[in-house]
C-alpha positions in Angstrom: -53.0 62.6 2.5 -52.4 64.9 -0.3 -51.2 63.6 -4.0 -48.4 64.2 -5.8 -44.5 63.7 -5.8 -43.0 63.3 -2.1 -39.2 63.1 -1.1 -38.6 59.6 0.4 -38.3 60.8 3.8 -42.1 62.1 3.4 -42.8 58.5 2.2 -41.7 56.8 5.1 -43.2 59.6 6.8 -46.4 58.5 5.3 -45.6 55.0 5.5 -45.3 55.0 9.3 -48.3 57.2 10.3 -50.5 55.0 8.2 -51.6 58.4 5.8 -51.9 56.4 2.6 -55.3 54.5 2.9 -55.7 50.6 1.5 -51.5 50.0 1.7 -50.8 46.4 0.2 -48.7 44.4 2.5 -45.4 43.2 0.1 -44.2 40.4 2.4 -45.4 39.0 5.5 -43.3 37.3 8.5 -44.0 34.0 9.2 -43.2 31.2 12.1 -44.1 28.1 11.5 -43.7 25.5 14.1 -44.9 21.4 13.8 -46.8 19.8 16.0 -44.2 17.6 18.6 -43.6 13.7 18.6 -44.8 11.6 21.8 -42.3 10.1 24.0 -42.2 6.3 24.1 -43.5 4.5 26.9 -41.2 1.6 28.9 -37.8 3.5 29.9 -39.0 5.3 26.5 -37.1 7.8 24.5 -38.0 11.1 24.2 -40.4 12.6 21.7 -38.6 15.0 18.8 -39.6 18.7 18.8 -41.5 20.1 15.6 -40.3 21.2 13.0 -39.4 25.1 13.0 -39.2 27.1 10.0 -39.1 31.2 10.3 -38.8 33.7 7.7 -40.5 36.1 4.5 -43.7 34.9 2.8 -44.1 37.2 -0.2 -48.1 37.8 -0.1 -48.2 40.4 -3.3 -49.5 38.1 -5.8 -51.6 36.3 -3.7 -54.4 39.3 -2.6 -58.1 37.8 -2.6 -56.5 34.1 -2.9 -56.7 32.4 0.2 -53.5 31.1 2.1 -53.9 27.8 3.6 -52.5 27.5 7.1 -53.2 24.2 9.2 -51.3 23.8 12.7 -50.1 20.0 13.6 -51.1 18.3 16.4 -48.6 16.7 18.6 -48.3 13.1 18.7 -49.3 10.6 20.6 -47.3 8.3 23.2 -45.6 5.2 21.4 -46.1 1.9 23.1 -43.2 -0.3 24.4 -41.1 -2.2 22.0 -43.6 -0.7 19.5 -43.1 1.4 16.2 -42.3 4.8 17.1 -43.8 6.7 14.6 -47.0 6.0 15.8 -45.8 8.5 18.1 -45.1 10.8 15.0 -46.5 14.6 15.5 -48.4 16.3 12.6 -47.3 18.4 9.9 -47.7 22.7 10.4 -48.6 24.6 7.4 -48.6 28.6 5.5 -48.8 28.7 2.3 -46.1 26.7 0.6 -44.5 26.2 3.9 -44.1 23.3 5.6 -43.0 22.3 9.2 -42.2 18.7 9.5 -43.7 17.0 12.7 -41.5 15.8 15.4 -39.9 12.0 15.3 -42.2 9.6 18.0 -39.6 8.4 20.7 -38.6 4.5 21.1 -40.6 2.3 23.6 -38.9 -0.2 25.8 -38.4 -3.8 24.9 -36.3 -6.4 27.1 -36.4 -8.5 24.0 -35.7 -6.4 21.2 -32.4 -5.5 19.2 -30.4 -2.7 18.5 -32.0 -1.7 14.9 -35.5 -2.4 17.0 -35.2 0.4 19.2 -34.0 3.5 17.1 -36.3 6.7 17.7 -38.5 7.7 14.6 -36.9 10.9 12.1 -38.9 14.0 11.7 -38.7 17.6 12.2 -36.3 16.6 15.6 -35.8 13.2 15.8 -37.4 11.1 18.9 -34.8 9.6 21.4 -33.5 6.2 21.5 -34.6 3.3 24.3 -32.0 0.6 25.1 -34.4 -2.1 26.5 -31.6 -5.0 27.3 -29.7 -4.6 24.7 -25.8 -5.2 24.9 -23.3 -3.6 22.3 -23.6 -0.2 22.2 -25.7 2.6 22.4 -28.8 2.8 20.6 -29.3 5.8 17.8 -31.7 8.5 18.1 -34.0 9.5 15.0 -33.1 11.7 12.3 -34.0 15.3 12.1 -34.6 17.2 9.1 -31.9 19.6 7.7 -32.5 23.5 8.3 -36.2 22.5 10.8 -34.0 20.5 13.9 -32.2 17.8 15.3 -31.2 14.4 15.9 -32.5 12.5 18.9 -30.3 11.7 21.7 -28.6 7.9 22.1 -29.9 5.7 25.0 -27.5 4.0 27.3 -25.8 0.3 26.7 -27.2 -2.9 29.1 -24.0 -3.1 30.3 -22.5 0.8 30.3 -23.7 3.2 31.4 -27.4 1.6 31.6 -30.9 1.2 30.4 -31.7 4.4 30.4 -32.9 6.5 27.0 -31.6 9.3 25.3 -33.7 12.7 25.1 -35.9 13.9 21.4 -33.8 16.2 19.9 -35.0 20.0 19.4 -35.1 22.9 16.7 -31.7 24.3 18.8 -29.7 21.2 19.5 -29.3 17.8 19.5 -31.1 15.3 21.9 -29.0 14.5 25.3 -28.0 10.7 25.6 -27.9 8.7 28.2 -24.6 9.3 30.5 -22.7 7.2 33.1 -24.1 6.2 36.2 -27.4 5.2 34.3 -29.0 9.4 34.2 -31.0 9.9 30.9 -31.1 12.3 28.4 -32.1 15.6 28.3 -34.3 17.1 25.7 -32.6 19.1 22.9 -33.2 22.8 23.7 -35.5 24.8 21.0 -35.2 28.2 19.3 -36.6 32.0 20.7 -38.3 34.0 18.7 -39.9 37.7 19.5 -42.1 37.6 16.3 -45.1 38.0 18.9 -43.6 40.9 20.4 -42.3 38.7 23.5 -39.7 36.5 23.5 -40.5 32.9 23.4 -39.0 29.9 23.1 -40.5 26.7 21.0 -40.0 23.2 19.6 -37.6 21.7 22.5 -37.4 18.0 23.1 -38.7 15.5 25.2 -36.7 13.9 28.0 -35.6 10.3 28.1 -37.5 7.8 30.4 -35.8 5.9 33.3 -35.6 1.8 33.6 -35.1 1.2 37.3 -36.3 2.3 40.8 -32.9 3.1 41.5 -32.4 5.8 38.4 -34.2 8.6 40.4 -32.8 11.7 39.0 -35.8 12.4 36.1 -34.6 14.1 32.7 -35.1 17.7 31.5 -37.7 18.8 28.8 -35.4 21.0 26.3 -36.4 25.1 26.8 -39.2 25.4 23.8 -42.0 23.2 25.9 -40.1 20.1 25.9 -42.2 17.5 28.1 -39.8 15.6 31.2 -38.8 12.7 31.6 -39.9 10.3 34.3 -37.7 8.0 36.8 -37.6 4.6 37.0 -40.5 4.3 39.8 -42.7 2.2 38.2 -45.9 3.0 36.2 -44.7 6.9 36.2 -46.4 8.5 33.1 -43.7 11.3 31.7 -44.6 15.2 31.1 -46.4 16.1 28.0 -45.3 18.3 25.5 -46.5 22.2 25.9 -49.7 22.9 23.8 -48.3 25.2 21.0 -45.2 24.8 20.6 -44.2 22.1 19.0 -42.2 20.6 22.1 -41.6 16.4 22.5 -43.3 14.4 25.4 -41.6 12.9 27.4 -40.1 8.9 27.8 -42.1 6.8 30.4 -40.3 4.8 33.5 -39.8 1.5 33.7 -42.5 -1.0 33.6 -45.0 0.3 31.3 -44.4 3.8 32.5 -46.7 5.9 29.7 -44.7 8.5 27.4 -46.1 11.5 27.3 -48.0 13.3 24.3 -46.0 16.0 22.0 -47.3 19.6 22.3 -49.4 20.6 19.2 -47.5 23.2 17.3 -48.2 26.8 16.4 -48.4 29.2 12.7 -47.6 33.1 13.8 -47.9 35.7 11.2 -46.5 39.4 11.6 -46.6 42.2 9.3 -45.9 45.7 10.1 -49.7 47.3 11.6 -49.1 50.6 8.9 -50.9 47.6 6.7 -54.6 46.4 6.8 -55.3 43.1 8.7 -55.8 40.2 6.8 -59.1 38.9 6.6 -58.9 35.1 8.7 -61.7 32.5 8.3 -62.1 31.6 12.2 -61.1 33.8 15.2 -57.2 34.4 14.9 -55.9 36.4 17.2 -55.0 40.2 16.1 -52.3 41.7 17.5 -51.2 45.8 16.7 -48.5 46.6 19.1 -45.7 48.4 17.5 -46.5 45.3 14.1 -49.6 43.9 13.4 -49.6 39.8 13.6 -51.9 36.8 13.5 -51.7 34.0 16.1 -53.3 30.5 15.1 -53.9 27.4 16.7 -56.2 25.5 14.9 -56.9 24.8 11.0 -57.3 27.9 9.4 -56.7 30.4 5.9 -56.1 33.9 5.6 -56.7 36.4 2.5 -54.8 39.5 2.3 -57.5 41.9 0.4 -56.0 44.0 -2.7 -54.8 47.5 -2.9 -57.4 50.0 -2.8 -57.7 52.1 -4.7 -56.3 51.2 -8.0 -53.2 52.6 -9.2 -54.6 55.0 -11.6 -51.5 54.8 -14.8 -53.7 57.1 -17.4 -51.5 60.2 -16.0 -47.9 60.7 -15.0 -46.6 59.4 -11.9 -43.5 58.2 -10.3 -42.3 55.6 -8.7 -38.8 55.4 -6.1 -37.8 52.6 -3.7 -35.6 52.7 -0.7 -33.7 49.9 -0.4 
């Protein structure tokens, strides 16, 4: 394209059609989603969504440094009457971003007490188990502020049952366990359309069932929440989808296995007037209407520098659009 001094409507113009070779990209955006917590096994709470974090990554002073991005893996099922952040997913990173992995849900335990059962804090918290425990329900894990929720309370030995409460999600809250011994429902995630479709990530695992007679399973929140299982025993719960971010599922009663949290997911989108950035493995490119990156696995990108050089021996001008 020619040189000199354009109206802005040229610019944009020029902007759009891609006519000004070796464009720097000024900001990139980013979605950044944790890998999901397991569900417990045992009439086990639900397992806490990943932490989701969406926004602007400035990437101007960062050309030919490397951007570190590592995707969590989701976490592992938490055994009965165990500690659930065994169950704990794994931490999502861009840059200086970072997505906290989802809270492991509570095992079972006939024995244990209230404080003994709680669901593990994370991104989402995981959901609560009851066990046998009389005196109220049993709290759900913490989330963290601004990435998602608290897990859902399980039921009371005496009312409304054993049953567990659901992991929370990046949208809502974890369900608790209600009357007539039903569990809770995974907390529901948050849609994007950053990859040009809409999807939904990061919802929570549903709570696991005590007895043979609790046959109406939970639901996995919307965002690749995992369900839960009835109380049939041995059942193994629904595992969280594989990227994004979404809580496994709480086991049924006797030894029922939780199921695994979904690993989590780092999308990055930029505007396809821009060169690509330059990723170390195989991301996947996409140039429809913007240009983005899709990761699942460990990975960095580098964003090359403007070429050519902005040449400031002669006159020139500068004007912004805002």
């Amino acid at each position: 394209m020619a040189n000199g001094i354009f109206k802005l409507r040229q610019q944009i113009r020029g902007l759009t059609q891609g006519a000004w070779t070796g464009q720097k990209t000024p900001a990139v955006e980013y979605l950044v989603v944790a890998g999901g917590g397991g569900g417990g096994t045992d009439r086990g709470g639900g397992g806490g969504a990943g932490g989701l974090l969406a926004g602007l990554y400035p990437v101007s002073s960062t050309y030919g440094t490397p951007i570190t991005v590592t995707v969590g893996g989701g976490g592992s099922t938490s055994p009965g009457g165990g500690n659930p952040t065994t169950g704990n997913g794994q931490n999502s990173v861009f840059g200086r971003i970072t997505a906290i992995a989802g809270g492991g849900g509570q095992g079972g335990d006939a024995a244990g007490t209230g404080g003994y059962l709680i669901g593990a804090s994370g991104g989402s918290g995981g959901g609560g188990s009851s066990g046998s425990y009389t005196g109220g329900r049993i709290q759900g894990g913490q989330g963290t502020f601004g990435q998602g929720n608290k897990g859902g309370k399980s039921g009371d030995h005496a009312t409304p049952g054993y049953n567990s409460g659901g992991g929370g999600g990046a949208g809502s809250v974890g369900g608790m366990a209600v009357q007539g011994n039903l569990c809770g429902n995974g907390g529901q995630g948050v849609a994007s359309v950053i990859t040009g479709n809409i999807t939904t990530y990061a919802g929570g695992g549903g709570g696991g069932a005590y007895a043979a007679t609790d046959t109406q399973a939970s639901n996995g929140g919307a965002g690749g929440g995992g369900a839960g299982k009835t109380g049939t025993a041995g059942q193994a719960a629904t595992a969280g989808t594989v990227n994004t971010g979404g809580g496994g599922g709480g086991g049924a009663g006797a030894s029922g296995a939780g199921g695994a949290g979904g690993s989590g997911v780092v999308v990055v989108s930029y505007p396809d007037v821009y060169a690509n950035a330059v990723s170390t493995l195989n991301a996947t490119y996409s140039t429809t209407g913007s240009g983005s990156l899709y990761f699942n696995g460990s990975h960095y990108i580098n964003y090359p520098s403007f070429t050519p050089a902005l040449n400031t021996s002669t006159t020139w001008t500068v004007e912004g659009w805002f």
